[in-house]
N, C-alpha and C positions, 0 to 999 in steps of 0.2 A: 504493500500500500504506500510508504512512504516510498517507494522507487521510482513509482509513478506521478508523484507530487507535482504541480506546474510553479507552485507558490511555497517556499521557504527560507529558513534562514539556517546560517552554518556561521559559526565561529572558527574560521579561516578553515583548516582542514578536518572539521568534524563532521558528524553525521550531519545528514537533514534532519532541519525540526519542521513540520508542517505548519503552516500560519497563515490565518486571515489577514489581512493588509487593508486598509482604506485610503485609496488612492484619489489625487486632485489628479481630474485630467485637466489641461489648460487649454485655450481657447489655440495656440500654435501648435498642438499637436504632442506637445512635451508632458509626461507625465509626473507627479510628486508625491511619494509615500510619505502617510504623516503619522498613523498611528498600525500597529500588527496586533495579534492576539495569539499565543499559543495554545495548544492543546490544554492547559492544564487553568486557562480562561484567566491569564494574567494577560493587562495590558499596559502596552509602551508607547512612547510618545516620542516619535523622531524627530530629536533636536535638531541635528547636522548632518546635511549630506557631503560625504567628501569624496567621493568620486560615483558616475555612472559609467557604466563599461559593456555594449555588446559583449552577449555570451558568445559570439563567434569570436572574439578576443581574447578568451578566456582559454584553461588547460580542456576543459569539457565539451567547448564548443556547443554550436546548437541555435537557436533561435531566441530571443527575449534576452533578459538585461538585468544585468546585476547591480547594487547599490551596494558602497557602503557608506554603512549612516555611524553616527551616535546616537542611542535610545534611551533615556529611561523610564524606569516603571513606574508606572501609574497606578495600577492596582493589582496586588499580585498574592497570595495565601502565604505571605509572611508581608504584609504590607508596611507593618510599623519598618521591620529591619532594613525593607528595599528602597523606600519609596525616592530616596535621595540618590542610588544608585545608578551609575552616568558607565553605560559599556558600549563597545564598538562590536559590528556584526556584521555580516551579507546579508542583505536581501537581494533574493532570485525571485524574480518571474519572470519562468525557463515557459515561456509562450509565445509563438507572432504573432498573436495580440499584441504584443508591448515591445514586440522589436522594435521602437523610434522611425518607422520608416517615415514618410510624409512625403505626397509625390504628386500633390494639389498642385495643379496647373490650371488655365485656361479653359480647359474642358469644363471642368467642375463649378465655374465663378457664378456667380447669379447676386441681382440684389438681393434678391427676397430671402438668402440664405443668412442666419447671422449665427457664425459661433460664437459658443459661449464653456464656460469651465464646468466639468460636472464632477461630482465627487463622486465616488462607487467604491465598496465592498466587496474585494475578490477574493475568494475562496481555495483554499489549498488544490484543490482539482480541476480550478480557471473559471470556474462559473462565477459571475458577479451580481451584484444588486447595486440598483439604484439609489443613493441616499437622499440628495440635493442637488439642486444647480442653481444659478444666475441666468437674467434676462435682463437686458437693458435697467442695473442697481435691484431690481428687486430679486430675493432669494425664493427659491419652492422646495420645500420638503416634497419628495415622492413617497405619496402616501399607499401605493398599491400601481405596481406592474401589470397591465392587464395581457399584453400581446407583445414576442417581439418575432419579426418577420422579417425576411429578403424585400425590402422593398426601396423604390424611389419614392422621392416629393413626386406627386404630380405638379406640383405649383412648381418647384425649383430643378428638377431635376436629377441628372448624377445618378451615382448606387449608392448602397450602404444597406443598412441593416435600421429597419424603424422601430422603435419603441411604444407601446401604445399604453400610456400612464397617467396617472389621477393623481394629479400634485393637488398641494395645497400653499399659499402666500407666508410668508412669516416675517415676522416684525424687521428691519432690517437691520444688517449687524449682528443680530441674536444669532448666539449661537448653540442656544436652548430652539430644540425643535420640538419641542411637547408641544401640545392643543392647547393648553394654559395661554399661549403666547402667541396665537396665528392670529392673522386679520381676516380671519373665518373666509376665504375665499380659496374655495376647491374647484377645480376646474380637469376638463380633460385635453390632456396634451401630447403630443409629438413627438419626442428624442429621435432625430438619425443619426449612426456612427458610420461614418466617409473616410474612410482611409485614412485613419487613425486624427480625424477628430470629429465632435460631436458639434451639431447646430438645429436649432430652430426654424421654423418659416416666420420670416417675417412681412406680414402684407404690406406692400408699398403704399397703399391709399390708409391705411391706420395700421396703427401698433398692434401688435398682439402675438399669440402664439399660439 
């Protein structure tokens, strides 16, 4: 099971630990680990990144991209002893998902397209979830994935892979995404991912999405 992992971490030459990661994708394509979770439901909080490196760079080779960060723990079953503890680690996601390609040309351009940064939950085995994103300053919690499919915008065009999801607004800034704090505005939206970034339709005659 761990051989087959797409998503872990190694302390330079040790085993794999499998781990959950919560990834920013950014609006150019570029991705940023911010927080992981191990097996045993401790979590860490990526101070520093100091280097990204294709795994085809690497002794292992292969597709996806390794990270090394400084982490520490945030909440971990010895919490008092840990929680100040500051260590260095890989992260791997050994995926083409996350190889950094980016290969947006003129084919792809449209007004109506606007990227934007999404944050996502990917899972030791590459499957991911939605958490939030941005839209022109405002943030949406994705409260419920309902579809994702091979599909084009009809309005913008291109390929990708669409998302069909029921975000909700939240206060901006916050970064409490409980129902305590939304500006009660749920709505059903869009996600397409285009060769490695993610955008909205934005209508030219009014805003929205």
């Amino acid at each position: 099971m761990v051989q087959q992992t797409n998503v872990y971490i190694k302390h330079y030459n040790n085993t794999r630990v499998p781990v959950t990661v919560r990834l920013e994708w950014l609006a150019d394509g570029t991705i940023k680990p911010l927080f992981y979770w191990t097996p045993d439901n401790s979590c860490y909080e990526i101070k520093h990144i100091y280097e990204k490196v294709s795994l085809a760079f690497v002794k292992d080779r292969g597709e996806g991209v390794r990270f090394k960060v400084m982490a520490t723990a945030l909440e971990t079953p010895e919490f008092y002893s840990s929680q100040y503890m500051l260590h260095e680690v890989y992260l791997y996601l050994a995926n083409n998902l996350f190889n950094g390609r980016n290969i947006v040309d003129e084919r792809y351009n449209h007004d109506g397209k606007k990227f934007i940064p999404v944050v996502l939950d990917v899972f030791p085995d590459g499957d991911y979830e939605l958490v939030y994103f941005h839209v022109q300053e405002a943030q949406y919690v994705v409260e419920k994935t309902i579809a994702i499919e091979p599909h084009a915008s009809y309005y913008a065009g291109g390929s990708g892979i669409r998302h069909k999801i029921r975000a909700r607004q939240i206060s901006p800034g916050n970064e409490d995404i409980t129902p305590d704090v939304s500006i009660k505005l749920t709505r059903m939206a869009a996600l397409y991912f285009e060769l490695n970034k993610w955008f909205v339709i934005i209508r030219l005659r009014r805003a929205g999405y």
